[in-house]
Backbone as CSV, one residue per row, in Angstrom:
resi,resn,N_x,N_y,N_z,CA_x,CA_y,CA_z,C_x,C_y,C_z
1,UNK,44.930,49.848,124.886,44.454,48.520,124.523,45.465,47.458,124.969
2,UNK,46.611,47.684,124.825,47.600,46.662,125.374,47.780,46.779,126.656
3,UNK,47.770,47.734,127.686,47.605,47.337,129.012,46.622,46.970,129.165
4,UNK,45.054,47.073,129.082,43.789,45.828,129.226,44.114,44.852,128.924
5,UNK,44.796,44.349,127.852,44.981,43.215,127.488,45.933,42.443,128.497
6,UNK,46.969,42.747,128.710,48.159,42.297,129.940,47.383,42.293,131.112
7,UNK,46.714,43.507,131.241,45.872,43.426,132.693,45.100,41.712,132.934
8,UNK,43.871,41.652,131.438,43.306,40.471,131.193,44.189,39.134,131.564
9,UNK,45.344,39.240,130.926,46.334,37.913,131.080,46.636,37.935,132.498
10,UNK,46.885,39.012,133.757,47.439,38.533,135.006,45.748,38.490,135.777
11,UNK,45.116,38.481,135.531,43.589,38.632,136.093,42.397,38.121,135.580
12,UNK,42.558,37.022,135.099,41.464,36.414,133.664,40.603,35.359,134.896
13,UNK,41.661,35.007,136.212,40.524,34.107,137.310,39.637,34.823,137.957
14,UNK,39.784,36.092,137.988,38.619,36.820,138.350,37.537,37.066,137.610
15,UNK,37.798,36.870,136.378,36.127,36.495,136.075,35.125,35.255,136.114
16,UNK,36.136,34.384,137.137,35.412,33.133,137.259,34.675,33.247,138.356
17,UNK,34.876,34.581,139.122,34.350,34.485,140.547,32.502,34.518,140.630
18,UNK,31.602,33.655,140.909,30.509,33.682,141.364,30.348,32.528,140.568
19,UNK,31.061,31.940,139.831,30.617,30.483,138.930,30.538,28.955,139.980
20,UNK,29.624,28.141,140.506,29.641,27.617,141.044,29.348,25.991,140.271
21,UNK,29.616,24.962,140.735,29.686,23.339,140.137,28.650,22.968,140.725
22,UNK,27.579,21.738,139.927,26.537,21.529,140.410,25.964,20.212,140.139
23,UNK,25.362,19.531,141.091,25.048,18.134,141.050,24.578,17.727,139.579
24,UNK,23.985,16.571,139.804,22.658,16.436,138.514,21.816,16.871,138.461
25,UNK,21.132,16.921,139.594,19.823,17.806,140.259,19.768,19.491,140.148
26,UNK,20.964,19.828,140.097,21.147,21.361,139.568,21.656,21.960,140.953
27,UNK,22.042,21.697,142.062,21.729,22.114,143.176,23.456,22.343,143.784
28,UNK,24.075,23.602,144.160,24.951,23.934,144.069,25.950,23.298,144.637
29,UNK,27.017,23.018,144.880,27.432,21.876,145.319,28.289,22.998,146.448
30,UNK,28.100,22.065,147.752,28.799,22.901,149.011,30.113,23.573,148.615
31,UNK,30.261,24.819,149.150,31.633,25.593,148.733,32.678,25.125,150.195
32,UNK,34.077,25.543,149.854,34.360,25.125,150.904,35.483,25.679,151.479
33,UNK,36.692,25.875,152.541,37.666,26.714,152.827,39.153,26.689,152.593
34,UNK,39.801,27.680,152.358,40.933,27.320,151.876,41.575,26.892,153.392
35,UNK,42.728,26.235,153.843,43.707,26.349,154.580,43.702,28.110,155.431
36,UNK,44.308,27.814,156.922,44.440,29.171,156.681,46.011,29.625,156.570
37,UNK,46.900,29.114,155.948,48.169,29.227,155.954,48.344,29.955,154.107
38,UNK,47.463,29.772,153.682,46.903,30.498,151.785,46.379,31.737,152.168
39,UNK,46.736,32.675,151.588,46.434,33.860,151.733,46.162,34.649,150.864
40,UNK,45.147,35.059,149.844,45.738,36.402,148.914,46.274,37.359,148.924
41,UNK,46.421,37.879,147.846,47.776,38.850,147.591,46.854,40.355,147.757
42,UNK,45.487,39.862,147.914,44.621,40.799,148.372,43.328,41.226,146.747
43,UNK,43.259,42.659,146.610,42.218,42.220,144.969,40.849,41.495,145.141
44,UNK,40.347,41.211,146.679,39.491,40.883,147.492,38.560,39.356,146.301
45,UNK,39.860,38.840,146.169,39.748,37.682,145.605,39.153,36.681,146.665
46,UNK,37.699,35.646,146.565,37.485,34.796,147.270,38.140,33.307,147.308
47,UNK,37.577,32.758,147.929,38.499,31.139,148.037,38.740,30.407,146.711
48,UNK,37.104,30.477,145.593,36.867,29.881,144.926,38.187,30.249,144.428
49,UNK,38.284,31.809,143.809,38.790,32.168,142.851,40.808,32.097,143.091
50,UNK,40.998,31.780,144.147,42.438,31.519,144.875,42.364,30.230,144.550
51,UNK,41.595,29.377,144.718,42.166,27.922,144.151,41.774,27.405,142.716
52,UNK,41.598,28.147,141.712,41.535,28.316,140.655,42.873,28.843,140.376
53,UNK,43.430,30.035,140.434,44.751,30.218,140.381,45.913,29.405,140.599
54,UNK,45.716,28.577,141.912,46.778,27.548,142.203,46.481,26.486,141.079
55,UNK,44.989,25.957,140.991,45.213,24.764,140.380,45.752,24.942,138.878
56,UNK,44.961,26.418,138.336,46.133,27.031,136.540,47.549,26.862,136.734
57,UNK,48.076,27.222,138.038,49.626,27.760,138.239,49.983,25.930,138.184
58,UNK,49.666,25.191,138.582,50.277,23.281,139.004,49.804,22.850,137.783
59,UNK,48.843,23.097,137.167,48.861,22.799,135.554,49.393,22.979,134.632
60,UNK,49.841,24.627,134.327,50.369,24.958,133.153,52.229,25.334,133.534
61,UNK,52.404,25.239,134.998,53.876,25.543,135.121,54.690,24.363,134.982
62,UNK,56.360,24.305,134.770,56.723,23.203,134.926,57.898,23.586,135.976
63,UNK,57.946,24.703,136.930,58.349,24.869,138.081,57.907,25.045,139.410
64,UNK,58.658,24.946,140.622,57.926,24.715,141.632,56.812,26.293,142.276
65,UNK,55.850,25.463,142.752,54.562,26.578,143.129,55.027,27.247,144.252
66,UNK,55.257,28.729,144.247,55.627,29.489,145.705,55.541,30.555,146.104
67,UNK,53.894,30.789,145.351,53.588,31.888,145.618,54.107,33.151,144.956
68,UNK,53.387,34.378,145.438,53.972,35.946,145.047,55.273,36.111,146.023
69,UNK,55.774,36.557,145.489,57.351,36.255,146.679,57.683,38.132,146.850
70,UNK,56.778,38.871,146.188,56.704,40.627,146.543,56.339,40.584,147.821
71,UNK,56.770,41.607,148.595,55.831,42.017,149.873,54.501,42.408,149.691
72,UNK,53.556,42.070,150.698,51.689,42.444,150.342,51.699,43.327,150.150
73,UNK,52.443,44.591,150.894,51.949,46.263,150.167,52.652,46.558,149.085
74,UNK,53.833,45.742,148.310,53.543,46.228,147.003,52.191,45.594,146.238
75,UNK,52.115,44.568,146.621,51.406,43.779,145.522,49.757,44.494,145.744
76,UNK,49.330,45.206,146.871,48.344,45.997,146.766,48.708,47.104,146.821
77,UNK,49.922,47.542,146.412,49.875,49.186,145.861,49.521,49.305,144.135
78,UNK,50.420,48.187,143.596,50.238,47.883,142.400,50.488,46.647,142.071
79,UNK,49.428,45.858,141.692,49.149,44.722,141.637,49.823,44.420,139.834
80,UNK,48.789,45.054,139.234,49.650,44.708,137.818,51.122,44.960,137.206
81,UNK,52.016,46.153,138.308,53.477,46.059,138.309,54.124,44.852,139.023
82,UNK,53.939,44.039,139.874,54.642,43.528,140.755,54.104,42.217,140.862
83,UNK,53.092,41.367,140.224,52.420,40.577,140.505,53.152,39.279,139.321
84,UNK,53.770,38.143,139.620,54.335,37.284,138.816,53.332,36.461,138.290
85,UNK,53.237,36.679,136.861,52.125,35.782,136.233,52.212,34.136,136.293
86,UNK,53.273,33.505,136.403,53.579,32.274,136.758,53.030,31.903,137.932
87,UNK,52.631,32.202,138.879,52.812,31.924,140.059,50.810,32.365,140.562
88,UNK,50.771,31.160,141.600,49.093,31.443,141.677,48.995,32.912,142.589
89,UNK,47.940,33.440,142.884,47.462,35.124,143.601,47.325,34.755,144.577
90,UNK,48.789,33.936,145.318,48.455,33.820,146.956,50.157,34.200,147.537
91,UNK,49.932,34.241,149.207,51.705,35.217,149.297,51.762,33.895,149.438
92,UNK,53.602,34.310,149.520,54.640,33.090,149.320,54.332,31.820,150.196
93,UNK,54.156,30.443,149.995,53.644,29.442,150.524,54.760,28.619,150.996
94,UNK,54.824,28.133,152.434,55.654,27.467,152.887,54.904,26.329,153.648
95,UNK,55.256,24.867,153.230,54.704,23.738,153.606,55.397,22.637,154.135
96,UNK,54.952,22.741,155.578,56.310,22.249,156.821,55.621,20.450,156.880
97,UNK,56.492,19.500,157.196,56.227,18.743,157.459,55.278,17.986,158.099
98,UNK,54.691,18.980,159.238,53.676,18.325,160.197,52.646,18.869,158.650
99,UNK,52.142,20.231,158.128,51.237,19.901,156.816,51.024,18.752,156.210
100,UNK,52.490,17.757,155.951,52.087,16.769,155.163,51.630,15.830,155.519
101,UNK,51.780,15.287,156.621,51.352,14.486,157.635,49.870,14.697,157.786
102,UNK,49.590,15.817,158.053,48.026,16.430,158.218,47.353,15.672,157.233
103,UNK,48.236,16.021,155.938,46.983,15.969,154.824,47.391,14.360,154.709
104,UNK,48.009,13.557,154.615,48.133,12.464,153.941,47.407,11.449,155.326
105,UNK,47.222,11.849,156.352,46.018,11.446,156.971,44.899,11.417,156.936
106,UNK,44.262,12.963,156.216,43.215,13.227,155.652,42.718,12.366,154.195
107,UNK,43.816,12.359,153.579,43.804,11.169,152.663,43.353,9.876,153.262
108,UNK,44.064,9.273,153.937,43.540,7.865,154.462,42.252,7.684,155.033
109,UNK,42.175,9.254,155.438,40.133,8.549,156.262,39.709,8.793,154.591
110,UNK,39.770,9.205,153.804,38.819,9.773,152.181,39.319,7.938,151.983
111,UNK,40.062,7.601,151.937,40.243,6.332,150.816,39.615,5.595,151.927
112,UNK,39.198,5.510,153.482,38.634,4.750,154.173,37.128,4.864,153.886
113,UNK,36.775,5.693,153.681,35.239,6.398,153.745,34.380,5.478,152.150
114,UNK,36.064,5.880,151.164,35.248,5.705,149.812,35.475,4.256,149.816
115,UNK,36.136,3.531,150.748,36.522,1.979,150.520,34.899,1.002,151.360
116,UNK,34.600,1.845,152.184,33.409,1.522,152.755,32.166,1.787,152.093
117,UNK,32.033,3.155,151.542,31.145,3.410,150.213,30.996,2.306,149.420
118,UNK,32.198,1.868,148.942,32.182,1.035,147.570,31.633,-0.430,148.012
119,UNK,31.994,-0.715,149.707,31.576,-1.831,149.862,30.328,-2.395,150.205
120,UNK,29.434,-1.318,150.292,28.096,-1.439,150.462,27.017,-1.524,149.902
């Protein structure tokens, strides 16, 4: 009973997997891709359920996000020995400068898009 239970605590985002968000209309709202530089730790976890993990891990931690820092074949030899519950179910994440640039461009067309939205 106490290893199910521990199991439950490092694996509780996998039961979110097939839950999808949905308009007013009821109508599923487009899914969409992770980066391909995010990876799982394997546990044939989908996108949804990998950025559910990150976004628990940037919520409830108050240290920096960096991934499983095990090598992949431990962490799929034995996932519940080696797997750091702090940390979201993706390998170790490294985010280089030209990334930030990427995204904080991607930002500016979203605040261009929604600034034109709003003005119409």
């Amino acid at each position: 009973m106490l290893c199910q239970s521990l199991m439950d605590k490092f694996f509780w985002e996998k039961r979110l997997q097939g839950i999808h968000a949905c308009d007013k209309k009821g109508n599923v709202i487009k899914t969409f891709e992770l980066p391909p530089k995010i990876k799982a730790v394997g546990l044939q976890l989908g996108d949804e359920t990998i950025l559910r993990s990150i976004a628990t891990a940037l919520h409830i931690n108050e240290h920096p996000i960096t991934g499983q820092n095990k090598p992949k074949a431990l962490l799929d030899k034995n996932p519940g020995v080696f797997i750091n519950s702090t940390q979201p179910l993706v390998l170790g994440l490294h985010v280089t400068d030209e990334d930030i640039e990427i995204q904080e461009k991607r930002v500016l067309e979203a605040r261009m898009r929604l600034q034109e939205a709003l003005n119409e």
